[in-house]
DONU-688810 format. One line per 3 residues: number of its first residue (from 1); their letters; for each residue x, y, z of N, C-alpha, C. Coordinates in steps of 0.1 Angstrom, whole numbers, plus 5000, padded with zeros to 4 digits. Example, Ala and Ser with C-alpha at 12.3 -4.5 7.8 and 13.67 -1.06 7.14 Angstrom:
2
1	as	5132/4943/5078/5123/4955/5078/5132/4967/5078  5128/4978/5071/5137/4989/5071/5129/5000/5079
***
This chain:
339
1	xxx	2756/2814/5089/2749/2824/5096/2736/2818/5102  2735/2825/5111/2719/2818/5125/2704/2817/5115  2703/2809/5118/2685/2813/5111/2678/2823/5117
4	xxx	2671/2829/5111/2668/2843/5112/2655/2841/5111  2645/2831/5106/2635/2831/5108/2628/2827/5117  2633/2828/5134/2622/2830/5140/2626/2843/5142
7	xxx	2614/2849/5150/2611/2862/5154/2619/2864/5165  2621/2856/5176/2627/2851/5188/2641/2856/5189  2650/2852/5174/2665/2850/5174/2669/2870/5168
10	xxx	2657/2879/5166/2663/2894/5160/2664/2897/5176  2664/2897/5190/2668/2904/5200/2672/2896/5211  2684/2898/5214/2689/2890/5218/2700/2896/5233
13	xxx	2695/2888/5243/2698/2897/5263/2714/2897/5262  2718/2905/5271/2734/2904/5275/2737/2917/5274  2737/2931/5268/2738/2936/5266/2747/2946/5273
16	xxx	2761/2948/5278/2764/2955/5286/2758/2973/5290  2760/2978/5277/2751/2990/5274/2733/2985/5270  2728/2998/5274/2712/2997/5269/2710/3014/5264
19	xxx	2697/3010/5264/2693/3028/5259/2676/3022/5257  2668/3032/5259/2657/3036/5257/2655/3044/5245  2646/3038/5239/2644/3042/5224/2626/3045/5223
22	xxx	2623/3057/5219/2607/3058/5215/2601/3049/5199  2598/3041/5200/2595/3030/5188/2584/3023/5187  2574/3024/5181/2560/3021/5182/2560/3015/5164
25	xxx	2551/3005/5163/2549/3001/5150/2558/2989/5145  2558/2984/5137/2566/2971/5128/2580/2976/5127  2590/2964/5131/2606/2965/5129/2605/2968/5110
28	xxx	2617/2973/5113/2619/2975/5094/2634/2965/5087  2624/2963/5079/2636/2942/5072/2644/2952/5068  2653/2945/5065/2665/2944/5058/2668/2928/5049
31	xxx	2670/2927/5035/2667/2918/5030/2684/2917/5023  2691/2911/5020/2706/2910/5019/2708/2897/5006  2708/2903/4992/2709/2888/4985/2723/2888/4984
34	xxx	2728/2877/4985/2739/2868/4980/2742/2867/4967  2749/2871/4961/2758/2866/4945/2768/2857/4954  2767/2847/4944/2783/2839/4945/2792/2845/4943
37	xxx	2800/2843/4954/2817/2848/4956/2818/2859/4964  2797/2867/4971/2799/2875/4977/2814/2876/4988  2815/2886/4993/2825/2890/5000/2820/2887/5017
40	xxx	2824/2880/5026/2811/2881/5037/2819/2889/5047  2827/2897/5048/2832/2906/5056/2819/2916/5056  2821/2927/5049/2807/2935/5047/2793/2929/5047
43	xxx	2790/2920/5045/2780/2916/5051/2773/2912/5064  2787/2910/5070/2786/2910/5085/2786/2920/5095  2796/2931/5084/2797/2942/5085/2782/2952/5085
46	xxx	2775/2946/5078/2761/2951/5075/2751/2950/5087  2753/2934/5086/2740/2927/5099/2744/2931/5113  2756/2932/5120/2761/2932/5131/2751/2946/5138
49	xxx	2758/2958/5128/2748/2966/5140/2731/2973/5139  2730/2961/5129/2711/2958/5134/2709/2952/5148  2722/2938/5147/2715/2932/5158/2718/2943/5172
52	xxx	2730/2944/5170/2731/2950/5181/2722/2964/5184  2717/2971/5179/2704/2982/5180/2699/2972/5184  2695/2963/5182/2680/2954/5189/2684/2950/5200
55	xxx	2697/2948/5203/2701/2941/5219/2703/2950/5230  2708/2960/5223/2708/2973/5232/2698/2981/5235  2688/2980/5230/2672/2989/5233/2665/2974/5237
58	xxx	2667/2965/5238/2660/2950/5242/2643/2955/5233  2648/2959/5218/2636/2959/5214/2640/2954/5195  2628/2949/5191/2625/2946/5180/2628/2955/5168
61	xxx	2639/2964/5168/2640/2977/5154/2643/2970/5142  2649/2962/5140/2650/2957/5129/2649/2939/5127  2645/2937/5113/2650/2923/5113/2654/2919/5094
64	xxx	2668/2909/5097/2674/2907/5085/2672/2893/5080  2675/2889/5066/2672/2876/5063/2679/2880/5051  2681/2867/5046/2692/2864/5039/2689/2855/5024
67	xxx	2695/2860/5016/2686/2858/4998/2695/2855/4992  2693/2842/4983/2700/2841/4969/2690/2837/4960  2693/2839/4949/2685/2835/4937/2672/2826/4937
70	xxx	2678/2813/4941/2672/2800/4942/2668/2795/4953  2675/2805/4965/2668/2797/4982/2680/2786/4981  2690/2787/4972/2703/2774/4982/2714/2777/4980
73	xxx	2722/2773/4988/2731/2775/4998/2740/2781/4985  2754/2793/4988/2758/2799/4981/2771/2804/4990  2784/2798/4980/2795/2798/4986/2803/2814/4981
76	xxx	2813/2817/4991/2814/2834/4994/2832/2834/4991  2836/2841/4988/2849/2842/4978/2856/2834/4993  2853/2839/5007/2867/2830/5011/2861/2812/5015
79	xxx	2853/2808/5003/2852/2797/5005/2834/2788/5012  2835/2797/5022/2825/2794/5031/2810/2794/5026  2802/2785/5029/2791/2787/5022/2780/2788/5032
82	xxx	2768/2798/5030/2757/2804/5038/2747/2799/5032  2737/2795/5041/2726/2791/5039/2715/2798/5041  2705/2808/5029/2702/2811/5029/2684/2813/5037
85	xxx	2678/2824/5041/2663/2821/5045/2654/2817/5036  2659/2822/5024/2648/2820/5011/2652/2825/4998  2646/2821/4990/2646/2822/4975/2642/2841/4970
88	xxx	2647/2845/4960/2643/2856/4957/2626/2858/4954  2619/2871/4961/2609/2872/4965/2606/2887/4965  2596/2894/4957/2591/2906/4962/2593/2912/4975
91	xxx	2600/2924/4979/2603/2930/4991/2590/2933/4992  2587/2939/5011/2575/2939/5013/2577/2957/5012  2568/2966/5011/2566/2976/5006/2577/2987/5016
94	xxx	2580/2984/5027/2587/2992/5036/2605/2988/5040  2605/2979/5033/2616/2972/5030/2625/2971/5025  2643/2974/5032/2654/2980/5019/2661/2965/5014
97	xxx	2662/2965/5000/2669/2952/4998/2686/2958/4994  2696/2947/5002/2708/2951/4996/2715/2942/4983  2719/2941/4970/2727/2931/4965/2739/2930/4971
100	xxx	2748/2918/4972/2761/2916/4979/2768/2910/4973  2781/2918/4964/2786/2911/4958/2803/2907/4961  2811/2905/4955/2822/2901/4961/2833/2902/4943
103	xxx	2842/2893/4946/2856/2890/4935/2840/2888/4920  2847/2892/4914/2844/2888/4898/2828/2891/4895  2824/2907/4900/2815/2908/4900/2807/2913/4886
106	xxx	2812/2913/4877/2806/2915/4860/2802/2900/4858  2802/2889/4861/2799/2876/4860/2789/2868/4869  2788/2875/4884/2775/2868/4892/2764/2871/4892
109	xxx	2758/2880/4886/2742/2884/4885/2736/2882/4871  2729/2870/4877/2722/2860/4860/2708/2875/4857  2706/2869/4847/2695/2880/4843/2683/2875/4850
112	xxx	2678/2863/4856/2666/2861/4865/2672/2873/4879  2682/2876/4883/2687/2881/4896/2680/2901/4890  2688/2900/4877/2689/2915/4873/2672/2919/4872
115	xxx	2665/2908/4868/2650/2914/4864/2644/2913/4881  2650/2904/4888/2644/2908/4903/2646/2925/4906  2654/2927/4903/2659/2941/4910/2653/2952/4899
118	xxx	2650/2951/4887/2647/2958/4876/2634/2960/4887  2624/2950/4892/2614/2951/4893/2608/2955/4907  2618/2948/4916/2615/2958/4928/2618/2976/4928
121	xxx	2628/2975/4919/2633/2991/4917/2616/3002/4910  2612/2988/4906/2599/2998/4895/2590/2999/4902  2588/2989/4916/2576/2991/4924/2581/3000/4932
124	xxx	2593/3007/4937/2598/3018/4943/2604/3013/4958  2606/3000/4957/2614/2999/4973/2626/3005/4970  2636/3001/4980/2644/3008/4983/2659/3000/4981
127	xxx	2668/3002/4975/2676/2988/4970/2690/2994/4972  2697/2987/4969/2713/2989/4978/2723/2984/4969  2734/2986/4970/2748/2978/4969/2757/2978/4976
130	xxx	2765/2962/4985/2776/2960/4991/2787/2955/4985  2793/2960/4988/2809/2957/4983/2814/2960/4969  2803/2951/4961/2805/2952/4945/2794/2953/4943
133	xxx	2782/2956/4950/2770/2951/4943/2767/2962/4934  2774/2972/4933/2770/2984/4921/2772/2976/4907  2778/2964/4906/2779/2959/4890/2764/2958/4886
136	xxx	2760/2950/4899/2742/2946/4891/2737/2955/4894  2733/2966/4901/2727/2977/4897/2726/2981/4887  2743/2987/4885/2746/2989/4866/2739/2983/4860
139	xxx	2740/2970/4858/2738/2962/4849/2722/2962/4845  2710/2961/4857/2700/2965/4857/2690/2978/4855  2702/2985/4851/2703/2997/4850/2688/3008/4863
142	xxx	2689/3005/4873/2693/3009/4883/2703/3026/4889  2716/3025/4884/2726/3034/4884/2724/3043/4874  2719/3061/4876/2718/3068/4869/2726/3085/4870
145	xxx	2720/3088/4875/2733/3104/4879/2728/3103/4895  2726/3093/4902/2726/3091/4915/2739/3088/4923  2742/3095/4933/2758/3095/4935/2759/3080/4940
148	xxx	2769/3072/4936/2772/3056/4944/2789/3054/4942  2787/3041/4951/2806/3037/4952/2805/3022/4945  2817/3020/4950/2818/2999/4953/2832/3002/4954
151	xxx	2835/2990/4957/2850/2989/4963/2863/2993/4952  2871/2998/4961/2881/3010/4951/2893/2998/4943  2889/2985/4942/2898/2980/4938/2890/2977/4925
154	xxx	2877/2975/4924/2864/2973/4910/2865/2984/4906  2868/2999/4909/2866/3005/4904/2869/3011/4888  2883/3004/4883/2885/3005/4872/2880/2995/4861
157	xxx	2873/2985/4867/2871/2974/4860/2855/2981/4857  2849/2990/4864/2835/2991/4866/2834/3002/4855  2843/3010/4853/2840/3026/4847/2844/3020/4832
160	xxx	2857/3015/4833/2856/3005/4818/2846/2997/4809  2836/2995/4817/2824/2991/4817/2818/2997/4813  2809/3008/4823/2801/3015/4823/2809/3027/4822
163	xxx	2813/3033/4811/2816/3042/4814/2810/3055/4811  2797/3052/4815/2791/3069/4816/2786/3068/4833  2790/3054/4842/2786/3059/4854/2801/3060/4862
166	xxx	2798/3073/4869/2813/3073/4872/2815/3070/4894  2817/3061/4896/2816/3056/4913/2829/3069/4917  2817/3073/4935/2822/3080/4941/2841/3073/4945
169	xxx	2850/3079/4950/2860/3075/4965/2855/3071/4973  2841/3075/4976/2838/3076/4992/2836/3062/4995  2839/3062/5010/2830/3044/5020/2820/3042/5014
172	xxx	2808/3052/5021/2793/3053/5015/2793/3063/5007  2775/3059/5003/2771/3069/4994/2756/3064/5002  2745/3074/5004/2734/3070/5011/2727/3084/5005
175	xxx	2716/3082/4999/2706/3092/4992/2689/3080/4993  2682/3088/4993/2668/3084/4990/2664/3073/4982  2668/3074/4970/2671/3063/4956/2682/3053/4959
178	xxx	2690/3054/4966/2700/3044/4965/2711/3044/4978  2715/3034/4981/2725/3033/4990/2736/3024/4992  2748/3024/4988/2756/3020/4981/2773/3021/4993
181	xxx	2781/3010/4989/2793/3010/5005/2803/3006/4997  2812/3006/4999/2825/3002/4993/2838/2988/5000  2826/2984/5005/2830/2971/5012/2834/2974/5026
184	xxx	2835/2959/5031/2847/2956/5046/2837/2965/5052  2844/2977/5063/2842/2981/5076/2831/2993/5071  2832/2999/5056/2823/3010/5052/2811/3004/5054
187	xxx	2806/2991/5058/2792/2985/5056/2784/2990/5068  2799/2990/5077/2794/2990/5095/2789/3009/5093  2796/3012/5089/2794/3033/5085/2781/3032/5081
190	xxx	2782/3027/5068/2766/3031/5062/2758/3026/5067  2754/3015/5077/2745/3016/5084/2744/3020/5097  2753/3028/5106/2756/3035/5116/2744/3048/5110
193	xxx	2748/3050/5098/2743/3064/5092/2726/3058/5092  2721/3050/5085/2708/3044/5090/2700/3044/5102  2706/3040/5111/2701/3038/5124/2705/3052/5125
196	xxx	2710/3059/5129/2714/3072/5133/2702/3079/5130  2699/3079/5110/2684/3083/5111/2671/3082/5113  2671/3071/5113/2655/3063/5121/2656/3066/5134
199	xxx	2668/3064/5143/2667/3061/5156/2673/3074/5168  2683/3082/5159/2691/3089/5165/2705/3085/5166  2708/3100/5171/2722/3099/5168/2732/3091/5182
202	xxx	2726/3089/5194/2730/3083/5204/2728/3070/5207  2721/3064/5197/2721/3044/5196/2734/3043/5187  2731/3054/5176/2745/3051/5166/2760/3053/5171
205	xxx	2759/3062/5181/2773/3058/5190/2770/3045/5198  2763/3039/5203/2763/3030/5212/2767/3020/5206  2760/3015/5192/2761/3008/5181/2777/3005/5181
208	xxx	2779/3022/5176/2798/3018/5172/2805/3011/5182  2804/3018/5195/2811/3020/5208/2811/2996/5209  2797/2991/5207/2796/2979/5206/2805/2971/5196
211	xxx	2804/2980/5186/2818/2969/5178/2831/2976/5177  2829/2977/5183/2846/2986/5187/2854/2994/5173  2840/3003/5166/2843/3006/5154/2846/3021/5156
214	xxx	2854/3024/5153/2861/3043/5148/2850/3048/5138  2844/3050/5141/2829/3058/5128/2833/3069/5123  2833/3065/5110/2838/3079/5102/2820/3086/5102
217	xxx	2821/3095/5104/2809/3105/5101/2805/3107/5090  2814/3107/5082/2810/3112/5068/2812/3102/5060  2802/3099/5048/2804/3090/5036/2815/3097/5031
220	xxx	2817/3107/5031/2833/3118/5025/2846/3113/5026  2845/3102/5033/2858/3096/5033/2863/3090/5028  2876/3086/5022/2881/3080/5011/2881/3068/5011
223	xxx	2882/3060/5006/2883/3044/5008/2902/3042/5007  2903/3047/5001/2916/3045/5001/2932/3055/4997  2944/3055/5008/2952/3068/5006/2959/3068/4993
226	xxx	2967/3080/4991/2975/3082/4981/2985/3070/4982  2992/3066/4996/3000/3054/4992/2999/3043/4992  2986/3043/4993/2977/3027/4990/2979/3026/4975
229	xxx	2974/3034/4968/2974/3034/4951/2987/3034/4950  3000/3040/4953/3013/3043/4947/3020/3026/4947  3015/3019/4961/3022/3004/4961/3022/2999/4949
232	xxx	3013/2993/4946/3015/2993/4931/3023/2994/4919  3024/3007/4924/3036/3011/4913/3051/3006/4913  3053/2999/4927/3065/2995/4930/3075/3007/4925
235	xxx	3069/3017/4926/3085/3029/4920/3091/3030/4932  3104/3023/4937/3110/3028/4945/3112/3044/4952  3111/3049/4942/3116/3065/4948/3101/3072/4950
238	xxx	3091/3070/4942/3076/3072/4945/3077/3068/4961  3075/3054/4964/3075/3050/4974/3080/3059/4987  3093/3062/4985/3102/3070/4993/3097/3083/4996
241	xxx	3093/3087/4980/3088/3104/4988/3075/3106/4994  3066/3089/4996/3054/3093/4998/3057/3090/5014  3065/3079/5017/3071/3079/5031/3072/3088/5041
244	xxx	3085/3096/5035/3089/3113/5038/3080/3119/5041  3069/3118/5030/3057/3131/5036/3047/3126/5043  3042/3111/5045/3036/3105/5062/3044/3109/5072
247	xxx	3059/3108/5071/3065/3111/5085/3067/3128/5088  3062/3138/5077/3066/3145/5080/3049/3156/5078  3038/3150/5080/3027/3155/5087/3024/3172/5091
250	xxx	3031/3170/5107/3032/3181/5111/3038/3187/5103  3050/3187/5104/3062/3202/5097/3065/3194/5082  3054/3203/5075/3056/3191/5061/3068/3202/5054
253	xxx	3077/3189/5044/3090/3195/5038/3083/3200/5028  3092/3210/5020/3092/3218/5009/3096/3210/4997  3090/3214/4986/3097/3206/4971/3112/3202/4972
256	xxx	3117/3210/4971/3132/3216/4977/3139/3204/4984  3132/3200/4995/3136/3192/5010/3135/3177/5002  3125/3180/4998/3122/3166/4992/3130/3158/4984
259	xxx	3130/3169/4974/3143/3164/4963/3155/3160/4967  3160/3166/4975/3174/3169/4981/3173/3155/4993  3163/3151/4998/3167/3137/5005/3168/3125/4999
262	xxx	3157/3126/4982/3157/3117/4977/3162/3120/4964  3175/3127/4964/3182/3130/4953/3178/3130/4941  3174/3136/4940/3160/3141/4921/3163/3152/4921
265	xxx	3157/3159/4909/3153/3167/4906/3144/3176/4909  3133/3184/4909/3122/3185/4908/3113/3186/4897  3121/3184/4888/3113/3180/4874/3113/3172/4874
268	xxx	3123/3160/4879/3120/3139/4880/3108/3138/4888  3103/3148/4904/3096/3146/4907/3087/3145/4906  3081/3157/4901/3065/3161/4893/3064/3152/4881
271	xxx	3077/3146/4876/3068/3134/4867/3065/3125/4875  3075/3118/4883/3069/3109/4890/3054/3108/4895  3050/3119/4902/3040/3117/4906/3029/3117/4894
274	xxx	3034/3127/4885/3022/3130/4873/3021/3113/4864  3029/3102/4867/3028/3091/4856/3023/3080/4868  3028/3084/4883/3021/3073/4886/3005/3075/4896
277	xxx	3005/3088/4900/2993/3093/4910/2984/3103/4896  2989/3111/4891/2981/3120/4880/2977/3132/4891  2990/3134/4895/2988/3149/4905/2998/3151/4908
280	xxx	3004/3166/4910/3016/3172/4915/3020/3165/4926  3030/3166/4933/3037/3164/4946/3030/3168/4955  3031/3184/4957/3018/3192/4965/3008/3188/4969
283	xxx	3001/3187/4957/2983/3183/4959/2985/3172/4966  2994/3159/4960/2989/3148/4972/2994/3150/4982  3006/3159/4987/3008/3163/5001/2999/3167/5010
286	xxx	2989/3179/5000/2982/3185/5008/2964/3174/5011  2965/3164/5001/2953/3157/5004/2959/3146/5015  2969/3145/5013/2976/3133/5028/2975/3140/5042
289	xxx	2978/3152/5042/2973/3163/5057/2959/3162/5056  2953/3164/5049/2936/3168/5053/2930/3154/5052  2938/3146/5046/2926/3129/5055/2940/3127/5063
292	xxx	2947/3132/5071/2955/3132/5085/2946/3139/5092  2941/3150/5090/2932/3159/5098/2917/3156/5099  2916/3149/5088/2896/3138/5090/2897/3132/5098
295	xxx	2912/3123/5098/2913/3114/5112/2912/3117/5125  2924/3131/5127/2917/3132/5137/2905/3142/5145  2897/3149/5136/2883/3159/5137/2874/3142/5138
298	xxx	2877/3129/5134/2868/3115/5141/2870/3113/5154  2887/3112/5154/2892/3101/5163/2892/3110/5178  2892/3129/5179/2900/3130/5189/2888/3146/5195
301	xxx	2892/3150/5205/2884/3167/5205/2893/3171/5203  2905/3169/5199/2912/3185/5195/2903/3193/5189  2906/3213/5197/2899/3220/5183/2906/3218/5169
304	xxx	2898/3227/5164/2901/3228/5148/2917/3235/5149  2918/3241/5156/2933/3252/5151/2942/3239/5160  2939/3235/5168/2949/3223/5171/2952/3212/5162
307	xxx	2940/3210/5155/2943/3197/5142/2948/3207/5131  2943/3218/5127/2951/3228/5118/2969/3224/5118  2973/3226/5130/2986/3225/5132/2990/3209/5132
310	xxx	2984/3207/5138/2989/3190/5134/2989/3186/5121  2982/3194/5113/2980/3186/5102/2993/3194/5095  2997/3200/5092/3008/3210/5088/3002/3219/5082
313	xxx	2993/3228/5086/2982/3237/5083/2985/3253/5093  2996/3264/5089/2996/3272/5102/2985/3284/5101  2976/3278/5088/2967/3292/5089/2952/3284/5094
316	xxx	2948/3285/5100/2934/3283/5106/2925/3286/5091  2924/3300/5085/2913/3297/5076/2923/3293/5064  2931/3290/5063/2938/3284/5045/2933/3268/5051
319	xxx	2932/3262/5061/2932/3249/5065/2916/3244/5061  2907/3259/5068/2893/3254/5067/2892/3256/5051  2892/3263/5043/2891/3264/5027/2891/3248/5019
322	xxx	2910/3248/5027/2915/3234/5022/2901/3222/5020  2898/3223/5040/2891/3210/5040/2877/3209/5037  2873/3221/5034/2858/3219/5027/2859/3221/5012
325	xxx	2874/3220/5004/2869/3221/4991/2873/3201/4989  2879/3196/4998/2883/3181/4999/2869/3171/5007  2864/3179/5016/2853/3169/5021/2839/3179/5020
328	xxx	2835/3189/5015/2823/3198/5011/2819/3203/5023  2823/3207/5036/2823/3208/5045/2835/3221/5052  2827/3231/5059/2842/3234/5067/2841/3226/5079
331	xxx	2855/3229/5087/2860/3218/5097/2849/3225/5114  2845/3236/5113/2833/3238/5121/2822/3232/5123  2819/3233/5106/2804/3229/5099/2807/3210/5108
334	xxx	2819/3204/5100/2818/3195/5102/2818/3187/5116  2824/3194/5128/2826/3193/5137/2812/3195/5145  2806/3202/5142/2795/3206/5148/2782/3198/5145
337	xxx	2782/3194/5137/2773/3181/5131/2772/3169/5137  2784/3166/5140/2786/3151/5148/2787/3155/5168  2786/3167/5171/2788/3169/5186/2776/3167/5193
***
């Protein structure tokens, strides 16, 4: 990563898009520590659209620098090692610090790391987790009935743990007290959501539009589908009926339909699903249409009664019910927030 400490290298010309921004006063840091083994997808994922806010307003809004423990150099699960701006250091009072962690994250945060964060947390800055960094939170006890994530693959290793803190589904999680991502591309989201509110809501499209990112609107979004979890299972016939109901979206099949292509029962079914998802056939049908229909209320203007139907939804209000008891939102509310 570039050295970051001149002042010189946070804005930087070329910019195809620009915007005018009203901005008076001191850029606001961003301070990013390193655990070994971090993950450096999401952290790139993190820094990229600071810089780009700063290149596209050709102004000074932010500036990032880069922390491990000791001030040296600290190698990142795929190998590569970053060289840090400095050693761990009191944030300056306006200041959000993120931990960044990565593979084997109950093992990278020494207790000199934990009592850093114990203690900026006590002077009241503002502190974070990427990827995995919710372990040292936990650990620093930090994590309290404040909503947070980390990546949906730690997640069972983390609750086994801690198990009175229970991490959201969601990408993000972004509250007052804490601010928390679930790795990779959710880094680029939760700080779209940042800039969006310091700066507005039209640098944060410009932002996206620059890394050629699909912005989910909502931390509400899942990190990961019902047939992401089912792989796993390698159950052939799981597999098959979760297939069936991707390809069949729009005009979704009946119990009935289902069984009958993939020759079961429907008593074989509902176990299947109940031993390897811990939900009816249905329910995950009906949560596979409504993050088919999140996709497209991001990706597209269809109205609402047009994604209703796409999604295999033929009642307009059974659809809005659906999707605000799955994303806390109806699909107006939701639509109308991001226009």
């Amino acid at each position: 990563m570039s050295d970051a400490s001149s002042d010189d290298s946070f804005v930087q010309k070329g910019a195809a898009a620009n915007l005018t921004v009203a901005h008076a006063g001191a850029p606001q840091d961003f301070y990013f520590l390193l655990l070994p083994k971090a993950t450096m997808l999401p952290v790139a994922a993190a820094i990229e659209p600071l810089r780009i806010a700063n290149q596209v307003t050709n102004t000074k809004l932010y500036r990032w620098f880069i922390m491990t423990e000791t001030g040296a150099p600290v190698r990142c699960s795929n190998g590569m090692v970053v060289t840090p701006d400095m050693a761990l250091a009191p944030l300056p009072p306006e200041a959000v610090g993120f931990v960044c962690a990565g593979v084997e994250p109950q093992d990278t945060a020494s207790e000199t790391t934990l009592n850093w964060l114990r203690r900026q947390h006590r002077f009241g800055r503002q502190i974070g987790g990427i990827c995995t960094g919710a372990f040292a939170l936990a650990q620093a006890g930090i994590i309290t009935d404040q909503p947070f994530t980390l990546h949906w693959e730690n997640q069972p290793g983390f609750t086994e743990r801690f198990g009175h803190l229970k991490p959201s589904p969601n990408i993000y999680e972004v509250s007052a007290a804490l601010m928390t991502c679930g790795g990779g591309s959710a880094a680029t989201d939760m700080m779209l959501t940042l800039i969006e509110q310091r700066h507005g809501k039209q640098l944060a499209i410009i932002v996206a539009d620059m890394c050629l990112h699909v912005r989910s609107t909502s931390g509400a979004a899942p990190q990961k589908s019902n047939y992401a979890v089912a792989i796993g299972s390698r159950n052939q016939r799981l597999l098959s009926a979760l297939q069936l109901m991707q390809d069949a979206i729009e005009e979704p099949l009946s119990i009935g339909a289902l069984c009958h292509r993939l020759d079961i029962s429907r008593r074989q079914l509902e176990r299947l699903f109940s031993r390897y998802l811990d939900q009816s056939p249905m329910h995950v049908y009906s949560d596979m249409r409504l993050s088919h229909a999140f996709a497209l209320m991001n990706e597209t203007s269809m109205s609402v009664t047009e994604i209703a139907l796409a999604s295999g939804f033929n009642s307009a209000t059974h659809f809005s019910r659906q999707f605000k008891r799955k994303f806390g939102a109806s699909p107006h509310f939701f639509r109308k927030g991001w226009a």
